[in-house]
C-alpha positions in Angstrom: 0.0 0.0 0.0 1.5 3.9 -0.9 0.7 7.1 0.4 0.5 10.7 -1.4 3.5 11.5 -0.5 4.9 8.4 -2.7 8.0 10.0 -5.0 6.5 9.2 -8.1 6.3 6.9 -10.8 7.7 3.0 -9.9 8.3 2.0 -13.6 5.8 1.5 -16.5 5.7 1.3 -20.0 5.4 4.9 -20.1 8.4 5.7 -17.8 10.5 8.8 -18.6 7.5 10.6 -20.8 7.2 14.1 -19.4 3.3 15.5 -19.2 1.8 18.9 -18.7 -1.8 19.4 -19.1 -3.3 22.8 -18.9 -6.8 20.8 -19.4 -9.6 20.7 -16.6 -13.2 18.5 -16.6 -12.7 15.2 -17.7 -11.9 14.3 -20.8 -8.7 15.8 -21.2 -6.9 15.4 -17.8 -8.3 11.4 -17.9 -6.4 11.0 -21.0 -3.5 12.2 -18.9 -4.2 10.2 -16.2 -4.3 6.7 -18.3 -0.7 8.0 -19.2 0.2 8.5 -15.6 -0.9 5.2 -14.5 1.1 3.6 -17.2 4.2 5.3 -15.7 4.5 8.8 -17.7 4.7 11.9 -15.0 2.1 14.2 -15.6 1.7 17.4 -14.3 -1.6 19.1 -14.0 -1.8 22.9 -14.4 -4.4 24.3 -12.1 -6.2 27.9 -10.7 -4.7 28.7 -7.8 -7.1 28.9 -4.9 -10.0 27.3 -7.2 -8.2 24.6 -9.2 -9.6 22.2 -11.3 -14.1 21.9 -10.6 -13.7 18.8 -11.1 -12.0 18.4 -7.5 -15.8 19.5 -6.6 -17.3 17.0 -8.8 -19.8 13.9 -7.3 -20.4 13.1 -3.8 -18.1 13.7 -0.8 -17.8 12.1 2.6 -17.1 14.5 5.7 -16.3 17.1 2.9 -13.6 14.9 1.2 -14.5 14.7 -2.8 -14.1 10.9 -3.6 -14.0 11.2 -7.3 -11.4 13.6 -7.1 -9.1 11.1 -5.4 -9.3 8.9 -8.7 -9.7 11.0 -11.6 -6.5 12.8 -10.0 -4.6 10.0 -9.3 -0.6 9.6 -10.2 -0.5 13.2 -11.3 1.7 16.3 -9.8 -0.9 19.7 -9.3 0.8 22.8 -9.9 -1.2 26.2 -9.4 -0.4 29.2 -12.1 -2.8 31.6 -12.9 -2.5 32.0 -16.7 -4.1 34.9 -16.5 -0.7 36.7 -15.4 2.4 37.2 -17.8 4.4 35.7 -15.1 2.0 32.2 -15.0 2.1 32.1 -18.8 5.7 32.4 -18.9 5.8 29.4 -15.8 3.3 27.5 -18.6 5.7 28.0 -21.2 9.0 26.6 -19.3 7.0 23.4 -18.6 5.5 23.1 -22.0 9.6 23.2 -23.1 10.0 20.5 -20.6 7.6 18.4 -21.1 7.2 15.9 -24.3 3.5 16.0 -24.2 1.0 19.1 -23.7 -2.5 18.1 -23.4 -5.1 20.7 -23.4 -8.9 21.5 -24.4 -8.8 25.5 -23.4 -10.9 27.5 -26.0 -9.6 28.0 -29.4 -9.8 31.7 -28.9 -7.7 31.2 -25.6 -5.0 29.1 -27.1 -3.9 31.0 -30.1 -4.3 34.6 -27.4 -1.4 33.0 -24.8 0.6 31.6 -27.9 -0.3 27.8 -26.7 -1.9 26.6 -29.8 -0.1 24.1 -32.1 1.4 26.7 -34.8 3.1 29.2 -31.8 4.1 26.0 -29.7 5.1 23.8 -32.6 7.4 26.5 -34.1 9.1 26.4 -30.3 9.3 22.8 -30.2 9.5 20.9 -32.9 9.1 17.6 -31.2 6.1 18.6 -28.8 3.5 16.2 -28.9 0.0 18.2 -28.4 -3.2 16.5 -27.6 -6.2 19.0 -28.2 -9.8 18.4 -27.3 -12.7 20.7 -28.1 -16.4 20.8 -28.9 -16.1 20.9 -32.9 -12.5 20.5 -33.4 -10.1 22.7 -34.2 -10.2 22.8 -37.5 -13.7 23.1 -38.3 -15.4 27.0 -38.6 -17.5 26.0 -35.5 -13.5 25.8 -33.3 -14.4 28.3 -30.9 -17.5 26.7 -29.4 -17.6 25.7 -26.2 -18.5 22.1 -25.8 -19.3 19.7 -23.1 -18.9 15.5 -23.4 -22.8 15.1 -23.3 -23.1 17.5 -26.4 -20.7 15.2 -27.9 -22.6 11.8 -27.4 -25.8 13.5 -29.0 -23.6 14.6 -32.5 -22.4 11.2 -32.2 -25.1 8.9 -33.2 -24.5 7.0 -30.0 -27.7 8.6 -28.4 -30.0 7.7 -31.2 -29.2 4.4 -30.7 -29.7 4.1 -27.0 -33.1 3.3 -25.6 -36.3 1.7 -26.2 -38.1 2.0 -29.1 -41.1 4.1 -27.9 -38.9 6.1 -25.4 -36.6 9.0 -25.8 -33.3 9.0 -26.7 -30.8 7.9 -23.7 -28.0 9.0 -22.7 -25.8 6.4 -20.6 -25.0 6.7 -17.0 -21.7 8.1 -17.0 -19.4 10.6 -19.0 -19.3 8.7 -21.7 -18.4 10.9 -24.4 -15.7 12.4 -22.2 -14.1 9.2 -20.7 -13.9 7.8 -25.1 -12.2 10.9 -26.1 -9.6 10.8 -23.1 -8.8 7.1 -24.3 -8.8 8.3 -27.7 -6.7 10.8 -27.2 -4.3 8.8 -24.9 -3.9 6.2 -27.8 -3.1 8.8 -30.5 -0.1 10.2 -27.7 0.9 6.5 -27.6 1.2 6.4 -31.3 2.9 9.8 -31.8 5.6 8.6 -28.7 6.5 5.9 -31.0 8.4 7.7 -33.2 9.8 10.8 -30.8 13.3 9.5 -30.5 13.2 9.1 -34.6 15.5 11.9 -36.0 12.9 13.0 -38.7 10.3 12.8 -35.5 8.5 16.8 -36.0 6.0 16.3 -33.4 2.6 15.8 -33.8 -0.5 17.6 -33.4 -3.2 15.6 -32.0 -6.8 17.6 -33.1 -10.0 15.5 -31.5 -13.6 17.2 -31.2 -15.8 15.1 -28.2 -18.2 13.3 -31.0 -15.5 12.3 -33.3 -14.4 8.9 -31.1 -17.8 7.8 -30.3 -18.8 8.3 -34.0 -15.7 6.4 -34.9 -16.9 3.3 -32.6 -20.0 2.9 -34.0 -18.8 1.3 -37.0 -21.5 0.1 -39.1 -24.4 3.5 -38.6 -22.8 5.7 -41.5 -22.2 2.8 -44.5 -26.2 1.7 -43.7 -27.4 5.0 -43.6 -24.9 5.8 -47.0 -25.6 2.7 -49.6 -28.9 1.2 -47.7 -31.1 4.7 -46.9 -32.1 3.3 -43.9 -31.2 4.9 -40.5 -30.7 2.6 -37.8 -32.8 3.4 -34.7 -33.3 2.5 -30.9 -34.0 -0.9 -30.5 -33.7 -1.4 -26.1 -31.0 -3.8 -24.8 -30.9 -5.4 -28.0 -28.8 -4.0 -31.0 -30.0 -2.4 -34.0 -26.9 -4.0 -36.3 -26.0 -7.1 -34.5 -23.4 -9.8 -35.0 -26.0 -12.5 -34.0 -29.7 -13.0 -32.7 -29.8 -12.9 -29.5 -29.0 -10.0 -26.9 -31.4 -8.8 -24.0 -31.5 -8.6 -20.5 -34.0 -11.0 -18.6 -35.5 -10.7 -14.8 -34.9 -14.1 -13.1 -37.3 -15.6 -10.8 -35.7 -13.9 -7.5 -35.7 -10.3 -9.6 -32.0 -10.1 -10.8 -31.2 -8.9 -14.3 -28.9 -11.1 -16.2 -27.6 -10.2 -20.2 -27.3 -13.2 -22.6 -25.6 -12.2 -25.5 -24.5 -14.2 -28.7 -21.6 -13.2 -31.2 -21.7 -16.5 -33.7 -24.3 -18.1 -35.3 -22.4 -21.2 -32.8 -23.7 -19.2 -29.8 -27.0 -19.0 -30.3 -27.3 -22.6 -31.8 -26.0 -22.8 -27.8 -28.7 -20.9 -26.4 -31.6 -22.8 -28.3 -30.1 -26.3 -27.3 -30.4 -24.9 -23.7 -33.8 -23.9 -24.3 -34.7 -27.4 -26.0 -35.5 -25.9 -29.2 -34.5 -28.4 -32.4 -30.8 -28.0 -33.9 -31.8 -28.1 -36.8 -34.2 -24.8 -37.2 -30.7 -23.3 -36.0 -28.1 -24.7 -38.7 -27.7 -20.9 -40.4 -27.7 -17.1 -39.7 -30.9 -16.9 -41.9 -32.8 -19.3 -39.2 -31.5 -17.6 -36.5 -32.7 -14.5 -37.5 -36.0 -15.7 -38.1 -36.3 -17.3 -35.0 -35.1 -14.0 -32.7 -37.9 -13.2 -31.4 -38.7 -16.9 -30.5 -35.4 -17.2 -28.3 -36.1 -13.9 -26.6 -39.5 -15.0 -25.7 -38.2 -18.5 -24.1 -35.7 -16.6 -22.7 -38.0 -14.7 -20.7 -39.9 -17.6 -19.4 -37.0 -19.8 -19.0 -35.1 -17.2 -16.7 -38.7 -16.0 -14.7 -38.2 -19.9 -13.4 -35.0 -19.8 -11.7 -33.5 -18.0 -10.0 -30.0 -16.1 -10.5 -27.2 -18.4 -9.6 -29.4 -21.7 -11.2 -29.7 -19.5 -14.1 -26.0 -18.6 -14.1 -25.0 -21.9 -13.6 -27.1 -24.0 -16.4 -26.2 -21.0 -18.6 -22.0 -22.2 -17.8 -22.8 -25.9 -18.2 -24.9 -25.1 -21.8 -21.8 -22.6 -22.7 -24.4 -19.6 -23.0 -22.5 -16.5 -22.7 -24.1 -14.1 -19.9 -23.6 -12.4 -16.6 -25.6 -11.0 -14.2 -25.9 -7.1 -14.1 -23.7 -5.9 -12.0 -23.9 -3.2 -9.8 -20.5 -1.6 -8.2 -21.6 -4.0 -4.9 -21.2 -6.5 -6.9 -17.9 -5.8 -8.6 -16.3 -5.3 -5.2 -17.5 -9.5 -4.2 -16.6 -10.9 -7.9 -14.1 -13.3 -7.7 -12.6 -12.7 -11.5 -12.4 -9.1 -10.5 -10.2 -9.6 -7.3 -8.0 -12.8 -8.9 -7.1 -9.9 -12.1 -6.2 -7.3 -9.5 -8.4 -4.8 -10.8 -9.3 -3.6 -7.5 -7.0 -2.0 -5.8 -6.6 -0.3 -1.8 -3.9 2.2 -1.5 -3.8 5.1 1.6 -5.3 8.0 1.0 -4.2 11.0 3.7 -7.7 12.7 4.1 -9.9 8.8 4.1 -7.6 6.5 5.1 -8.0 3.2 2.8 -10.0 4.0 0.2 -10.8 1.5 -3.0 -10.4 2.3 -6.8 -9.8 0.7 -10.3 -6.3 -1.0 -10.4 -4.0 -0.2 -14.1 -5.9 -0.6 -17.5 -4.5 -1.9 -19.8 -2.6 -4.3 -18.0 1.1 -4.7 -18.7 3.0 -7.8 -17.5 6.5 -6.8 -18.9 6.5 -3.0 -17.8 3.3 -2.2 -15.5 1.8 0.4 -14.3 0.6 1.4 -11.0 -1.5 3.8 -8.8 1.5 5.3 -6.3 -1.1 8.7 -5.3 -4.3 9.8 -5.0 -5.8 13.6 -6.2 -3.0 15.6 -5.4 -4.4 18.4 -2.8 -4.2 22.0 -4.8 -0.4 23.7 -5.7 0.8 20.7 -3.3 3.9 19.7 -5.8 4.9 23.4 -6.7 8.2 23.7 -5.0 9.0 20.1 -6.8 8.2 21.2 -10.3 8.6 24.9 -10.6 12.0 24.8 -7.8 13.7 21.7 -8.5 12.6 20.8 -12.0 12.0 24.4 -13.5 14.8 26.0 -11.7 12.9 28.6 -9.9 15.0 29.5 -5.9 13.1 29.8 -2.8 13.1 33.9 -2.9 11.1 33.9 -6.9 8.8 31.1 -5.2 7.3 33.1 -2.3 7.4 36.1 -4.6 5.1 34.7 -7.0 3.0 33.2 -4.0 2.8 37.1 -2.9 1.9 37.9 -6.6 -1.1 35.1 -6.7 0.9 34.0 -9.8 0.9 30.7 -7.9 
């Protein structure tokens, strides 16, 4: 178990990659923290006195933000108030230090500090910059502000979500946010690749929040292009699906369980559970036919047992499913606990507290959580004294000044 006051980094696939994000919210500081728990050190660029809202995000206990203490996890906070020459010119020294910038300030904003790609690029030729923003920065709609919720609706993802004869859903988290900060963290991956390349000239990393979602969704522009059909909500099951059958079902002691098929071999397992002949299941065309058939023995077959008999017969008949799960649940499964994915580490304000171990997991290099949420300014006299350079007497100066 570690404690904030950890020194760092312990290895990491991403050890030695140098991070400063002048981001805030969500989608941009979570692509940095994916880096971070892969081993990069990232800074995170805050207002002093304020810092970041989303440290006043969710619920808190006693006063103590919890999701602070994850979504700020493995990172260094550092307070400059951009607003001042003298924070700018801080920004600027840790932009030259760093090998990554990631950011999703207002075009507008950018491009008046000199922090957008052409000013910053022209400075540091290898500077890898991941920008986020509404409509992207190259489209005439740049300067918009924009919010991950905004970017789920433009996405198509929203359309699809929901029943039939309800409104459009959207899901229960930041989804569009959380996409775009693995998005983003993926294209920094791919630029670091080539960074110690001679010809390496940087890259410039331009992502607006419905872009990655709209990517996912593979299959909802080609229909919509050569068919003319748009695909609509269609409730737990899938408008474009891989195979027949996909729903959630109330068993008899009123938990939801999915069952889900990928191959025409999984359902032909699902209908020999349910005693239906093989041989009105030998092809795709059968199966297809017969959807609505499965998903109504389904129902009945699951409203007669209850969860773990229906979780068991589902294993012995290899039916792929799973109970819903709620997060009471993730903290008792077994498969999460035996991959680690839970971890416990010592946080200074609660003590213990649980979070998500290191995703992806590494076996060669791996990550790992050595912090929680930095409190605000708390690693200023690391970074801007001993990395920066700045002496004791130009720190409490530019605490006097608010600059920090």
């Amino acid at each position: 178990m570690t404690t904030n006051n950890a020194p760092g980094p312990r290895g990491g696939v991403l050890s030695g990659v140098k991070v400063v994000e002048l981001a805030h919210v969500i989608a941009g500081p979570l692509a940095g923290t994916l880096l971070a728990d892969l081993g990069a050190d990232v800074v995170h660029v805050e207002a002093p006195g304020t810092g970041d809202t989303a440290r006043f995000q969710g619920p808190d206990k006693d006063g103590v933000r919890l999701w602070w203490k994850v979504s700020g996890r493995n990172k260094r906070s550092v307070t400059l108030d951009l607003r001042q020459p003298e924070g700018r010119e801080l920004a600027r020294d840790l932009i030259a230090w760093a090998d990554v910038l990631i950011t999703n300030m207002r075009y507008s904003t950018l491009e008046k500090w000199g922090f957008d790609w052409n000013t910053l690029h022209a400075q540091h030729p290898k500077l890898v910059m991941l920008q986020i923003s509404g409509n992207g920065a190259t489209s005439s709609a740049r300067n918009d502000p924009g919010f991950g919720k905004v970017g789920e609706a433009r996405s198509g993802v929203v359309h699809l979500t929901g029943f039939p004869d309800g409104p459009p859903v959207h899901t229960g988290f930041s989804h569009g946010d959380s996409v775009t900060a693995l998005m983003g963290a993926f294209g920094i991956a791919s630029a670091l690749v080539r960074r110690n390349e001679p010809d390496f000239t940087g890259e410039w990393i331009d992502i607006a929040l419905f872009e990655p979602l709209f990517r996912l969704v593979e299959w909802q522009v080609i229909i919509a292009d050569q068919l003319g059909t748009v695909p609509g909500r269609a409730g737990n099951q899938l408008a474009v699906a891989p195979a027949a059958v996909v729903n959630t079902f109330l068993t008899a002691d009123d938990v939801w369980i999915t069952v889900t098929s990928g191959t025409p071999r999984s359902v032909q397992k699902i209908a020999e559970m349910l005693g239906e002949p093989a041989k009105d299941y030998l092809t795709v065309e059968q199966q297809t036919a017969r959807k609505e058939r499965l998903d109504t023995l389904l129902h009945k077959w699951m409203g007669t047992r209850t969860a773990d008999l229906a979780v068991k017969e589902m294993a012995e008949g290899e039916v792929v499913g799973s109970r819903v799960y709620s997060a009471a649940d993730i903290l008792e499964d077994p498969i999460y606990a035996e991959r680690g994915d839970i971890i416990s580490i010592e946080d200074r304000d609660l003590g213990p507290v649980k979070m998500q171990g290191v995703v992806p997991r590494m076996h060669q290099h791996p990550g790992s959580v050595w912090r929680t949420g930095a409190h605000l300014g708390e690693d200023n006299d690391l970074v801007l004294g001993e990395w920066l350079g700045r002496n004791a007497a130009e720190l409490v100066d530019l605490r006097e000044k608010g600059v920090i």
